[in-house]
C-alpha positions in Angstrom: 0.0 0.0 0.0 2.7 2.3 1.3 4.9 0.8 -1.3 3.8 2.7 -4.2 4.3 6.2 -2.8 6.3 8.7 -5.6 8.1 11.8 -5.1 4.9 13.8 -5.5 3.2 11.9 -2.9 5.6 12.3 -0.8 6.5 16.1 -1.6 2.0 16.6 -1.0 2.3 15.0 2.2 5.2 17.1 3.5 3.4 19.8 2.0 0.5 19.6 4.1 2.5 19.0 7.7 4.8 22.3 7.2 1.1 23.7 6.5 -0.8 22.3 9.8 2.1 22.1 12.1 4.1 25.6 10.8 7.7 25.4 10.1 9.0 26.4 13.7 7.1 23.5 15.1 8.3 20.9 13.1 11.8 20.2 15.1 10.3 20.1 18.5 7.5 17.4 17.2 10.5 15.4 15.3 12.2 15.7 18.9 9.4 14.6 20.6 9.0 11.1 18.0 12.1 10.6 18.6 12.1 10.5 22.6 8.6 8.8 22.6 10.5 6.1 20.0 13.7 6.0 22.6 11.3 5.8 25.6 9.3 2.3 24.0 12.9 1.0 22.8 13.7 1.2 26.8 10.6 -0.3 27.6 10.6 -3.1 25.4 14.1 -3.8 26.2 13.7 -3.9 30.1 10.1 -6.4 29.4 12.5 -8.7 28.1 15.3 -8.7 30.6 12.6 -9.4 33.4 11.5 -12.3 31.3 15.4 -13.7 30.8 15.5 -13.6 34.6 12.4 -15.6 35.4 
């Protein structure tokens, strides 16, 4: 489905998220992904640990 994105597609969808979010905004949200991402990583990572130790 995702697959079959082009450079227009791609360029529209970027488009409308400078548009909605504003420029300036668009770092602090790509920070906060990035955290969020780092934060489930930990999560995930400690899940299994507990699981090795039982």
């Amino acid at each position: 489905m995702f697959g079959r994105l082009g450079f227009w597609e791609i360029l529209l969808i970027a488009l409308v998220i400078v548009l909605l979010f504003g420029a300036s905004k668009l770092p602090q949200l790509a920070r906060g992904m990035g955290d969020s991402i780092r934060e489930f990583r930990k999560a995930v990572k400690e899940e299994d640990a507990e699981k090795k130790e039982e």
